[in-house]
Short mmCIF file of the C-alpha atoms (twelve columns), coordinates in Angstrom:
data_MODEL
# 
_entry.id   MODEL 
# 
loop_
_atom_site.group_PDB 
_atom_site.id 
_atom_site.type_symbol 
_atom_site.label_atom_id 
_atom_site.label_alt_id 
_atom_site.label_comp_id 
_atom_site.label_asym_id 
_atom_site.label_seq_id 
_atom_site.Cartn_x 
_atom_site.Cartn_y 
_atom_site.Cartn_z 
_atom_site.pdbx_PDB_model_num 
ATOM 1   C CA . UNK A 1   10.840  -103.073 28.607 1 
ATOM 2   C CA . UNK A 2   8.669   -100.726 30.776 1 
ATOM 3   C CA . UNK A 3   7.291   -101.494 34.031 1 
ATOM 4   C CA . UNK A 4   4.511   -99.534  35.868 1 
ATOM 5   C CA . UNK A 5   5.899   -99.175  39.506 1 
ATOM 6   C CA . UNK A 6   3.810   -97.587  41.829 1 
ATOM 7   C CA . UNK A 7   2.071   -94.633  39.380 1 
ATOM 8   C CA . UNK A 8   5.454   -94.375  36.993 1 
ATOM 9   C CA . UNK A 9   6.423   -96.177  33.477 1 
ATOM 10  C CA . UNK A 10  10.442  -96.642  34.330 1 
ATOM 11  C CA . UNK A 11  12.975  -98.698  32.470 1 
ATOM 12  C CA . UNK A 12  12.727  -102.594 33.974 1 
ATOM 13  C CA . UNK A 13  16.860  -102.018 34.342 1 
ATOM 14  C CA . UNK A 14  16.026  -99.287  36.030 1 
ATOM 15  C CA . UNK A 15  12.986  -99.918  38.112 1 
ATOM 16  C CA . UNK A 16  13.630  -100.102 41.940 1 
ATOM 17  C CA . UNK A 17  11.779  -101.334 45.223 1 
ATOM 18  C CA . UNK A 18  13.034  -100.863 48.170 1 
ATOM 19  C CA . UNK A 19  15.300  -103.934 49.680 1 
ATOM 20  C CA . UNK A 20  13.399  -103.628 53.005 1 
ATOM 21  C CA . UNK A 21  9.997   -103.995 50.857 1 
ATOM 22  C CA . UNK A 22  8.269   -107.067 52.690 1 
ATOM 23  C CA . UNK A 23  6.983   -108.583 49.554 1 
ATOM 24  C CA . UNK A 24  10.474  -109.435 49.090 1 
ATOM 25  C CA . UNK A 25  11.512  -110.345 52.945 1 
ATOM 26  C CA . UNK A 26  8.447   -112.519 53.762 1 
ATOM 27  C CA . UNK A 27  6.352   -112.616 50.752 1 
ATOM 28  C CA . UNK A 28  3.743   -110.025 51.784 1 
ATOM 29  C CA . UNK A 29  1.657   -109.770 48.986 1 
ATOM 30  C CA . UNK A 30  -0.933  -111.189 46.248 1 
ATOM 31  C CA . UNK A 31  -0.758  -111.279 42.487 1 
ATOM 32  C CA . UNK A 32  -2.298  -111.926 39.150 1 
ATOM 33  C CA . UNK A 33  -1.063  -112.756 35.896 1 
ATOM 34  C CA . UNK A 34  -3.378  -112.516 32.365 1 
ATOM 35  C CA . UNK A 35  -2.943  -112.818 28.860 1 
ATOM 36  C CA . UNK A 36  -3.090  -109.822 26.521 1 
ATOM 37  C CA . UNK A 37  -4.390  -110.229 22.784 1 
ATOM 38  C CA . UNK A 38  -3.880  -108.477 20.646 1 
ATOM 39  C CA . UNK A 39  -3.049  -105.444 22.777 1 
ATOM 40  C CA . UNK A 40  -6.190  -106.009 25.069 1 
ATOM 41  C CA . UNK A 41  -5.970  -107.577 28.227 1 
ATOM 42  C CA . UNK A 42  -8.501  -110.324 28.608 1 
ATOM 43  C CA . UNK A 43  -10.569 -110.957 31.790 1 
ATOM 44  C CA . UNK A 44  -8.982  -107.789 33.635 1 
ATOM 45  C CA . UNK A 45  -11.916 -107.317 35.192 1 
ATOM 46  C CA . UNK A 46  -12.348 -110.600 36.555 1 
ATOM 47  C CA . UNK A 47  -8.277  -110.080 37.289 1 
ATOM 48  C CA . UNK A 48  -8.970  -107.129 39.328 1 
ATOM 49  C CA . UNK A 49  -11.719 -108.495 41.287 1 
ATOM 50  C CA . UNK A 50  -9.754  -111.400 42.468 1 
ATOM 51  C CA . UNK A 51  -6.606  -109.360 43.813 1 
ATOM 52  C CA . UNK A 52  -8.580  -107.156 45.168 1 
ATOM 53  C CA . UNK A 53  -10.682 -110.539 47.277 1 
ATOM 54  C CA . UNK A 54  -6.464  -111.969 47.463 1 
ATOM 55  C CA . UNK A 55  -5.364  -108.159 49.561 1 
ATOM 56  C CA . UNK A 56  -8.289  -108.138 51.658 1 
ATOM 57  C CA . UNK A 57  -8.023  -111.712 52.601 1 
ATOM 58  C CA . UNK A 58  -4.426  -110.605 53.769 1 
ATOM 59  C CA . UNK A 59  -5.466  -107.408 54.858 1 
ATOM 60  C CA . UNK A 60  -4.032  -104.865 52.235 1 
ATOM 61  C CA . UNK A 61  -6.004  -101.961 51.106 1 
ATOM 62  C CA . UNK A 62  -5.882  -102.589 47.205 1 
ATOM 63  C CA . UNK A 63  -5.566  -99.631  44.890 1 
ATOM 64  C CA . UNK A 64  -8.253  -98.177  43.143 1 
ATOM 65  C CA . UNK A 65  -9.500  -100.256 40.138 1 
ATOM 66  C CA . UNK A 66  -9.363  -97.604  37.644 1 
ATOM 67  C CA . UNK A 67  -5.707  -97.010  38.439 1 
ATOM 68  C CA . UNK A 68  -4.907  -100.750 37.766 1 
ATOM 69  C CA . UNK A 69  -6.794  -100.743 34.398 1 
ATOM 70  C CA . UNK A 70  -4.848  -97.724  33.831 1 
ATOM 71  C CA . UNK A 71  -1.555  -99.124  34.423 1 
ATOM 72  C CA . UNK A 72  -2.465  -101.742 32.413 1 
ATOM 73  C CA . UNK A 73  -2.779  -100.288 29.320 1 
ATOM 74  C CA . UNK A 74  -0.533  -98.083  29.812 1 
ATOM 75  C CA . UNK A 75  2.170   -101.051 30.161 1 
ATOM 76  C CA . UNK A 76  1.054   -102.848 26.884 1 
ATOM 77  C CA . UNK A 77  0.859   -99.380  24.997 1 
ATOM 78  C CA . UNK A 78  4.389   -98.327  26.228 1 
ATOM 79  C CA . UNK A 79  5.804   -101.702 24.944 1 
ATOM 80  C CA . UNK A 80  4.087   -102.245 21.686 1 
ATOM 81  C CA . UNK A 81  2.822   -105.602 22.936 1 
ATOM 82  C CA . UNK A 82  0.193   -107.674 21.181 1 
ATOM 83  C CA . UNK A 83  0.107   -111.410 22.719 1 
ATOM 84  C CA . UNK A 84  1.403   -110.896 25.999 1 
ATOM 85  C CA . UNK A 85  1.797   -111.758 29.683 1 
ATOM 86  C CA . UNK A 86  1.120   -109.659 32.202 1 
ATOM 87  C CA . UNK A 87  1.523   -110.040 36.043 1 
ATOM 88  C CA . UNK A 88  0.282   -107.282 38.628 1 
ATOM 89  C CA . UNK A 89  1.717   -107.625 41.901 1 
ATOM 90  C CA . UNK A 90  0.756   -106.366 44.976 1 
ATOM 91  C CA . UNK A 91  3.060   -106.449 48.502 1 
ATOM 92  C CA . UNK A 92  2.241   -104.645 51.733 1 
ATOM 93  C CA . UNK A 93  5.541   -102.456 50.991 1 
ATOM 94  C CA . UNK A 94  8.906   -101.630 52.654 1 
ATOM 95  C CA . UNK A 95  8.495   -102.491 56.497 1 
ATOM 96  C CA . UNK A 96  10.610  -102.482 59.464 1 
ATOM 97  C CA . UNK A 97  12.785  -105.917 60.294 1 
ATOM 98  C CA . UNK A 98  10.419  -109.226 61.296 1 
ATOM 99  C CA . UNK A 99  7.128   -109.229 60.444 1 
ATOM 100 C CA . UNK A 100 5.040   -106.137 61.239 1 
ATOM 101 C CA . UNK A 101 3.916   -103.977 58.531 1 
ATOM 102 C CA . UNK A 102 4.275   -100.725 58.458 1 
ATOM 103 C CA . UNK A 103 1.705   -98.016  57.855 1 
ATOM 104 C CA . UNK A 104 2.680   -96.889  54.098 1 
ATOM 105 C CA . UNK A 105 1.375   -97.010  51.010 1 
ATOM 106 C CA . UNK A 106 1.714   -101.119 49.576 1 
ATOM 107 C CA . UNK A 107 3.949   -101.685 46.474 1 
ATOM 108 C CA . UNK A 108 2.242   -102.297 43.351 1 
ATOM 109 C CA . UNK A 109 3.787   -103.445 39.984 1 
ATOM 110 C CA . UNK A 110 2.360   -104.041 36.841 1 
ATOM 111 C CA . UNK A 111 5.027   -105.846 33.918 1 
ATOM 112 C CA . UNK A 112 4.335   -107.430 30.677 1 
ATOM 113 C CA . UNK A 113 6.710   -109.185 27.958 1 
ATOM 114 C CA . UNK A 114 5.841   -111.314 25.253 1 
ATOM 115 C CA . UNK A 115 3.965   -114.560 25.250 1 
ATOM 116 C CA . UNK A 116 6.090   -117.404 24.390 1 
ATOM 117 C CA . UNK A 117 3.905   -120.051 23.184 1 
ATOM 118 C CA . UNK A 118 3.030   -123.104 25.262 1 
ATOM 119 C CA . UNK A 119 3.245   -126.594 24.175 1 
ATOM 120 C CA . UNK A 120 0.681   -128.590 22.280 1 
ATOM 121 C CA . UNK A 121 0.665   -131.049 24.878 1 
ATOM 122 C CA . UNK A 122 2.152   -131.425 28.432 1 
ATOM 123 C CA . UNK A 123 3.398   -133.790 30.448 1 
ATOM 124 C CA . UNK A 124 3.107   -133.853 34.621 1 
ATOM 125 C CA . UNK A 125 4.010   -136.291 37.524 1 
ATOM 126 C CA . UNK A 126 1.871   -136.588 40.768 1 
ATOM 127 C CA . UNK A 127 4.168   -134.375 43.643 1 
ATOM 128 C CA . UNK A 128 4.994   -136.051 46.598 1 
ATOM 129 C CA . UNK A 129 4.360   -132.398 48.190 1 
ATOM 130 C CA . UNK A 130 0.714   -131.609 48.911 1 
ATOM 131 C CA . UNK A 131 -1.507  -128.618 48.796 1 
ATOM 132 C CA . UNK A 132 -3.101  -127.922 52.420 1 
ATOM 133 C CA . UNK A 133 -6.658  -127.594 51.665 1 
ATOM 134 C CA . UNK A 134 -7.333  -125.834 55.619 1 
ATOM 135 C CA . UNK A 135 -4.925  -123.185 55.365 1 
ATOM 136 C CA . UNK A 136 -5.993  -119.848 55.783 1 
ATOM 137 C CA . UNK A 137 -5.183  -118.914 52.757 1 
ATOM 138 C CA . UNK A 138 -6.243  -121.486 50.840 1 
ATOM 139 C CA . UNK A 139 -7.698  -120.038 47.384 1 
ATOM 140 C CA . UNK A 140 -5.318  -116.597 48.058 1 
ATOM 141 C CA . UNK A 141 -3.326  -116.425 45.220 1 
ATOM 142 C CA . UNK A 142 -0.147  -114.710 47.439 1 
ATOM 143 C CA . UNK A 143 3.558   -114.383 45.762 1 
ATOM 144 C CA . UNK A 144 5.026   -116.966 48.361 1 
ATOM 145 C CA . UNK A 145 5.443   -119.905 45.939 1 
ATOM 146 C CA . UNK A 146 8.013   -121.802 46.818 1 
ATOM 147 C CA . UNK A 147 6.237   -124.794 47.048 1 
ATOM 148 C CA . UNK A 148 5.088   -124.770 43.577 1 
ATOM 149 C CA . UNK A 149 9.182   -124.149 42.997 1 
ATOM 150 C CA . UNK A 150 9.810   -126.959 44.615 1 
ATOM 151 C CA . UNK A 151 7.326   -129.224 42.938 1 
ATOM 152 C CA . UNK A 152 8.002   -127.974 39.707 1 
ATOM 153 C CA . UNK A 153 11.588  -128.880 39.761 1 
ATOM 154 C CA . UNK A 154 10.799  -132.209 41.181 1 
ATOM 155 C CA . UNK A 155 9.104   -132.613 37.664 1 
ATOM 156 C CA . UNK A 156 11.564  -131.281 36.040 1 
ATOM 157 C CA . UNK A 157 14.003  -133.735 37.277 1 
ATOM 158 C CA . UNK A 158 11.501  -136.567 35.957 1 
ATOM 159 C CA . UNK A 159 11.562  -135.125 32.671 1 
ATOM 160 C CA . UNK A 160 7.924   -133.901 33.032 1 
ATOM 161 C CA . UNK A 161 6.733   -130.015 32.188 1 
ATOM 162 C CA . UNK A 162 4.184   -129.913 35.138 1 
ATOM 163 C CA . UNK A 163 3.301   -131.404 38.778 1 
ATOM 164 C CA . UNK A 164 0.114   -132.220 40.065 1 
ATOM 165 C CA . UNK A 165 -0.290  -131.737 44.085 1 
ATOM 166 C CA . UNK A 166 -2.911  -133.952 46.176 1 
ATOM 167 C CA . UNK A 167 -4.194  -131.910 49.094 1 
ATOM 168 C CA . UNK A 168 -3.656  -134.146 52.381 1 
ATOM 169 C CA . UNK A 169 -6.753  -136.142 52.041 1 
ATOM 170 C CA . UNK A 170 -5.501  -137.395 48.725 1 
ATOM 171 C CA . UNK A 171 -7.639  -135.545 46.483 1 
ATOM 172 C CA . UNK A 172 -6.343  -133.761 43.312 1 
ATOM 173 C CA . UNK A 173 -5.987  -130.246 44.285 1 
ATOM 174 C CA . UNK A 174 -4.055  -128.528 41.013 1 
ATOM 175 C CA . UNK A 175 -0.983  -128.122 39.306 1 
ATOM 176 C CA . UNK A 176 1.581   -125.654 40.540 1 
ATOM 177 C CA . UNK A 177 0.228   -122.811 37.602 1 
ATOM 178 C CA . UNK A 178 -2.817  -124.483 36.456 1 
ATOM 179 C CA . UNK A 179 -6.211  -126.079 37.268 1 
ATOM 180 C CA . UNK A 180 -6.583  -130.060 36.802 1 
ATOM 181 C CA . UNK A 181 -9.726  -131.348 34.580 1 
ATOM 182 C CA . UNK A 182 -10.493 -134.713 33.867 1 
ATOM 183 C CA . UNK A 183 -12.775 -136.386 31.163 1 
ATOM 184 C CA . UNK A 184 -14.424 -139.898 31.977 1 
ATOM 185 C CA . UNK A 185 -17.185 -141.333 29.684 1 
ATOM 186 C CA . UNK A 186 -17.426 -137.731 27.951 1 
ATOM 187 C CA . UNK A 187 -18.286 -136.187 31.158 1 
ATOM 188 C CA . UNK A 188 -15.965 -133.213 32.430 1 
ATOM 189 C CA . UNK A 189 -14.933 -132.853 36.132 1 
ATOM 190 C CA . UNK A 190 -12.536 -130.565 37.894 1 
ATOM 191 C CA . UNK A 191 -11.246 -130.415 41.821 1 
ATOM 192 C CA . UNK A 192 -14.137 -128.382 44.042 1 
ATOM 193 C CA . UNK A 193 -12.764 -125.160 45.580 1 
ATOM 194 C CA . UNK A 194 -12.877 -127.114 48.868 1 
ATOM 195 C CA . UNK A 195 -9.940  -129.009 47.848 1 
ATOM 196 C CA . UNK A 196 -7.635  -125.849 48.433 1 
ATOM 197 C CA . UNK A 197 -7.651  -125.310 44.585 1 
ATOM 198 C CA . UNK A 198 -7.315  -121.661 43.095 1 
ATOM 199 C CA . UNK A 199 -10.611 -120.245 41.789 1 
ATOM 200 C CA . UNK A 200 -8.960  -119.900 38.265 1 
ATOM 201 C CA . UNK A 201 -10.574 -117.495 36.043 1 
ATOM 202 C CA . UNK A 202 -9.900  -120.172 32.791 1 
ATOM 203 C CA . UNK A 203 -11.224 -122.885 35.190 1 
ATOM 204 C CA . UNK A 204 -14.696 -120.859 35.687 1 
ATOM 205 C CA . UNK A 205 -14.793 -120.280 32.032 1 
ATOM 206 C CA . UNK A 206 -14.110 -123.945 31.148 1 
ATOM 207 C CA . UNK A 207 -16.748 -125.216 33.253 1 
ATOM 208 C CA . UNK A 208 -19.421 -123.023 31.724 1 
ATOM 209 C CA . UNK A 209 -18.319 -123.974 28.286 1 
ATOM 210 C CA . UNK A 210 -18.019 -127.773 28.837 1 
ATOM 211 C CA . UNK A 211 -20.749 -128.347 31.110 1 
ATOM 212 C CA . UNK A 212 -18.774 -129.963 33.777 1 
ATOM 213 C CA . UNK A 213 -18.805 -129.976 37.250 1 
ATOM 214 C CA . UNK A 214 -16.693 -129.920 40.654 1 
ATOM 215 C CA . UNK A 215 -16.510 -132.978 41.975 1 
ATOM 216 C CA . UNK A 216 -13.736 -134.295 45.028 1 
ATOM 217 C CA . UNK A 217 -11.313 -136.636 42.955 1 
ATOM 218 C CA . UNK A 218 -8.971  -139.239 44.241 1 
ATOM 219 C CA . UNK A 219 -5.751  -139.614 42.994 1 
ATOM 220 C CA . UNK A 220 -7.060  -142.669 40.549 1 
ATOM 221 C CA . UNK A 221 -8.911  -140.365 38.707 1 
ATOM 222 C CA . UNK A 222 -6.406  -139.262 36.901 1 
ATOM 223 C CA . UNK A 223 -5.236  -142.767 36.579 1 
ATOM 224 C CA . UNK A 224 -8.644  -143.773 35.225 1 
ATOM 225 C CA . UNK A 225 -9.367  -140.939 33.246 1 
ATOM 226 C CA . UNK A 226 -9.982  -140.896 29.042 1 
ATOM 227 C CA . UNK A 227 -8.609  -137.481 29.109 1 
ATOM 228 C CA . UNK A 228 -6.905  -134.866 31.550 1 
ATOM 229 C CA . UNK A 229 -6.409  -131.528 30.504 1 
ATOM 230 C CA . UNK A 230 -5.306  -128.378 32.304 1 
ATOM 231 C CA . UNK A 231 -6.176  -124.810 32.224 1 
ATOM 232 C CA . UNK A 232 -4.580  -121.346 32.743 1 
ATOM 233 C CA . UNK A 233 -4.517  -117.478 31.866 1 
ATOM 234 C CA . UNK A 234 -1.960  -118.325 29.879 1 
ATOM 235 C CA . UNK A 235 -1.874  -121.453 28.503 1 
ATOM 236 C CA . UNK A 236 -5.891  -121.654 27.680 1 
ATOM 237 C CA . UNK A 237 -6.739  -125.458 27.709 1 
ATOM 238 C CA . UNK A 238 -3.971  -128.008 27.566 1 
ATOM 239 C CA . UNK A 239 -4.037  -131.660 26.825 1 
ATOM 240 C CA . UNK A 240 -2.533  -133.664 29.338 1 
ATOM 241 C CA . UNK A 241 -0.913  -136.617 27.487 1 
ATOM 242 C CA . UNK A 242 1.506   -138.472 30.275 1 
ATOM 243 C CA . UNK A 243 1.177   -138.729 33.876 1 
ATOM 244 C CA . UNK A 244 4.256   -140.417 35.934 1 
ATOM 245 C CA . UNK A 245 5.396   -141.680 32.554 1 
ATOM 246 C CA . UNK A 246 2.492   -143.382 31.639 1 
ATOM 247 C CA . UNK A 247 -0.010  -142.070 28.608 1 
ATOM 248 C CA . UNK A 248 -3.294  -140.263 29.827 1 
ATOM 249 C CA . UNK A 249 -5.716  -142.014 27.716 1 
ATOM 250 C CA . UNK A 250 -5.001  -142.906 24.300 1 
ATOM 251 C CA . UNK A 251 -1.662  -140.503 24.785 1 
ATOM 252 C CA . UNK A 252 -3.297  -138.216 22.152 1 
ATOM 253 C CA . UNK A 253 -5.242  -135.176 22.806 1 
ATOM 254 C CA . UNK A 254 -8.648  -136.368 23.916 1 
ATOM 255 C CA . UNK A 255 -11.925 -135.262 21.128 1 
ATOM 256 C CA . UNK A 256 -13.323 -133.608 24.669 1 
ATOM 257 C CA . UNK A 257 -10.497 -131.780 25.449 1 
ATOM 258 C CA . UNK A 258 -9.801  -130.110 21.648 1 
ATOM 259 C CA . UNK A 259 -13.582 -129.126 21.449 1 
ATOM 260 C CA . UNK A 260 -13.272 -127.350 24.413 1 
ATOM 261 C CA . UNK A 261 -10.303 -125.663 23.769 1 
ATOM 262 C CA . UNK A 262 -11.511 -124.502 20.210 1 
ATOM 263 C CA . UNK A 263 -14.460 -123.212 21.880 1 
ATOM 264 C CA . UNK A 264 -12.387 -121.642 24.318 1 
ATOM 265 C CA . UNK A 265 -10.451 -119.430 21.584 1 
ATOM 266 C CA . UNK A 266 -13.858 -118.527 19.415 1 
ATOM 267 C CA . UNK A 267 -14.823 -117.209 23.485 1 
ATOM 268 C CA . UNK A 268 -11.931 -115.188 23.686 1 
ATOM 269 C CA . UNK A 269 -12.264 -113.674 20.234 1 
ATOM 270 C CA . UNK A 270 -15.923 -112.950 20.773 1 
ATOM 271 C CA . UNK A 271 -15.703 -111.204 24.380 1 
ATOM 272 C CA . UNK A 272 -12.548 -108.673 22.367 1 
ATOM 273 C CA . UNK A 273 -14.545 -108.501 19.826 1 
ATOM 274 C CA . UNK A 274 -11.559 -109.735 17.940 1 
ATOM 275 C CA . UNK A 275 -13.160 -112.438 15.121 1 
# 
């Protein structure tokens, strides 16, 4: 596969950063990841826009737009990729030991492989780790993610795909790649931004289609709830069918939840001009 690391296609065995590069020391650095279809890149724009908001939240100078559309294409056309993931990553570049930065250009890499599809359904637990919802960096999506590594394998070790993290008042916050919806009485709710969610890009799009609104949610809500579905770049919309071993609902994909994410794909088609 071919990379696009800092202005050059290379070989992915072949790539290099530099082992002083503080991306890699002290996770330095903010990222995005999309899905491609059909060759074409979906929501770049929107993609762009919010690394750009991530690096100056952090401080980084991010690189010009036009070069990151650039290297975009230029990474699905050099791979032959139709429905792919792509991640462009951002760090503030090799520095000296510790934690200042030093005045050189930041690191940027832009990768994409093929999708491999996503379950029907999932399956999550509640974490017993919790999203800090007054951090600084709260809504910055940043490359330091080890505690949504840590939460994930908790789930994993529960037999569950996906975990769901409570911010320390006890609200829902999100899942550790994914936003957190829930359907009561046909009416669609997801975690405000003030709960230390990420603005997702799906998440904004979901809303508009469904109608629903951001709302503060207690951990019973997803107890209570007819339906719970999640949404991602990625993964589009995704019934939520178990929680802590229990069934969300009926344990079936919820009526709510499939409309939306049929509507979701006719959206996607229409904005590529794909249908």
């Amino acid at each position: 596969m071919k990379v696009w690391l800092n202005g050059t296609l290379a070989d992915e065995e072949t790539a290099r950063v530099s082992p002083a590069d503080h991306g890699l020391l002290v996770g330095d650095g903010v990222f995005e990841t999309l899905r491609c279809y059909s060759g074409v890149p979906f929501g770049l724009d929107d993609h762009l826009e919010r690394l750009a908001a991530g690096a100056r939240a952090i401080e980084l100078a991010p690189p010009a737009r036009a070069t990151l559309e650039d290297a975009a294409h230029a990474v699905i056309e050099a791979n032959g990729l139709a429905d792919a993931r792509m991640r462009i990553t951002l760090t503030s570049g090799p520095g000296p030991p510790g934690l200042v930065r030093a005045n050189r250009e930041p690191t940027v890499i832009v990768s994409a492989q093929p999708l491999s599809p996503w379950p029907a359904t999932a399956t999550a637990i509640v974490s017993r780790l919790r999203r800090d919802e007054a951090s600084p960096l709260t809504g910055v999506k940043t490359i330091s993610l080890v505690e949504s590594v840590m939460a994930l394998s908790e789930a994993r070790a529960k037999g569950a795909a996906e975990a769901i993290l409570l911010n320390h008042r006890g609200d829902v916050c999100e899942a550790t790649t994914a936003n957190v919806f829930v359907v009561h009485d046909g009416r669609v709710e997801t975690p405000s931004l003030a709960s230390g969610c990420l603005a997702g890009i799906t998440r904004e799009r979901a809303l508009r289609l469904s109608g629903g609104a951001e709302a503060e949610l207690p951990e019973e809500a997803l107890r209570e709830a007819d339906e719970v579905f999640l949404t991602s770049s990625t993964r589009e919309v995704q019934p939520l069918v178990e929680l802590d071993g229990r069934p969300v609902g009926t344990g079936e994909p919820g009526e709510v939840t499939c409309g939306l994410a049929e509507a979701y794909s006719k959206m996607v088609l229409a904005e590529l001009d794909l249908e």
